[in-house]
C-alpha positions as CSV (number, residue, x, y, z in Angstrom):
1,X,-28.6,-40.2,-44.3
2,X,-30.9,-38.8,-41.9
3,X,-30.8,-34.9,-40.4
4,X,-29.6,-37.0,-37.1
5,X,-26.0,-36.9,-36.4
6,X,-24.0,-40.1,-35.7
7,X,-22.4,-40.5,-32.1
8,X,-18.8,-41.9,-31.7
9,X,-17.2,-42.7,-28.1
10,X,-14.3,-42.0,-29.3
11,X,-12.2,-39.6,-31.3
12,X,-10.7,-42.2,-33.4
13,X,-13.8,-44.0,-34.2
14,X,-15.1,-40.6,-35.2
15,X,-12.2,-39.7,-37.3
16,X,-12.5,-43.2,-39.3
17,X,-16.2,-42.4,-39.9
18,X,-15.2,-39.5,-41.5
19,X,-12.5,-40.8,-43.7
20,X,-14.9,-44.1,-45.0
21,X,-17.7,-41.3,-45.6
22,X,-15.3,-39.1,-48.1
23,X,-13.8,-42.3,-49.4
24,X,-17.5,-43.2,-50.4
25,X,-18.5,-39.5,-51.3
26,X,-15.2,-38.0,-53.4
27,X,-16.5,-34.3,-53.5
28,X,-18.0,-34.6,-49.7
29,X,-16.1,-33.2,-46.6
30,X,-16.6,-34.6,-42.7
31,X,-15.0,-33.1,-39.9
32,X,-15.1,-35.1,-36.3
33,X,-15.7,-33.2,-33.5
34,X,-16.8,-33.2,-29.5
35,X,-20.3,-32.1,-28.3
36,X,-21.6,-32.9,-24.7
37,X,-19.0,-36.0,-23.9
38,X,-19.5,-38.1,-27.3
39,X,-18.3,-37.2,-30.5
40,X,-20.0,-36.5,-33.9
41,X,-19.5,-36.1,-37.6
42,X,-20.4,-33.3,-39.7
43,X,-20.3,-32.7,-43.5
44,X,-19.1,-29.2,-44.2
45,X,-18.2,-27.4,-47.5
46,X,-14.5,-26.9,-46.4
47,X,-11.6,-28.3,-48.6
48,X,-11.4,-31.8,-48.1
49,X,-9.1,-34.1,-45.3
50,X,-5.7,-35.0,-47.1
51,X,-3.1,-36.7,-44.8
52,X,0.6,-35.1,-45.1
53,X,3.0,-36.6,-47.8
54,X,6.0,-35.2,-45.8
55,X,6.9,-32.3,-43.5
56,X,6.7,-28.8,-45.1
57,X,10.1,-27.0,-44.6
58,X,11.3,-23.2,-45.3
59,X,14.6,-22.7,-46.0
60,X,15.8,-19.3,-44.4
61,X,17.9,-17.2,-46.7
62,X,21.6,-17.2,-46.2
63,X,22.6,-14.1,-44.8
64,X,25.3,-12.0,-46.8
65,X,29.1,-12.2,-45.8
66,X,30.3,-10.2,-43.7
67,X,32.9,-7.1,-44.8
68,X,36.2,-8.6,-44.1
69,X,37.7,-6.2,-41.2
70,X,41.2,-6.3,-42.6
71,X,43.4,-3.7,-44.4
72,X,43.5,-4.2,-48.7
73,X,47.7,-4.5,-46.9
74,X,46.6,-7.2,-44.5
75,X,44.5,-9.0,-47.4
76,X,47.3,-9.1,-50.0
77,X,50.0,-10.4,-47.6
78,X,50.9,-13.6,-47.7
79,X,51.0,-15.7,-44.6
80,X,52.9,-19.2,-45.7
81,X,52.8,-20.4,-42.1
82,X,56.3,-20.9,-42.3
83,X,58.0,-21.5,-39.2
């Protein structure tokens, strides 16, 4: 390819340049992005473009039970719910 960049009118056209280039070059990285109204492609040395396999998600840790504001009398009591 020559030192002259391609031109894209549109993001998505630019974006699927990129792709077919690092289907065709496995160790080669393209980024798409916007210079004076059209948009380009660049090769860059940054890891390369992987699409998602599924949303990333953090579980927060459980936070711990609360001290149970009772007496030890109120605890051991019994409350049948008789009546």
């Amino acid at each position: 390819m020559s030192d002259r960049r391609p031109s894209f009118e549109s993001k998505q056209e630019a974006e699927a340049f990129c792709r077919e280039r690092e289907r065709r070059e496995p160790k080669s990285s393209w980024l798409p992005f916007e210079a004076d109204g059209r948009w380009t492609a660049v090769r860059t040395n940054l890891p390369r473009h992987e699409e998602p396999l599924g949303t990333a998600t953090t579980a927060k840790p459980k936070p711990p039970e609360a001290d149970d504001p009772r007496t030890q009398q109120q605890r051991d009591t019994y409350w049948g719910g008789a009546g």
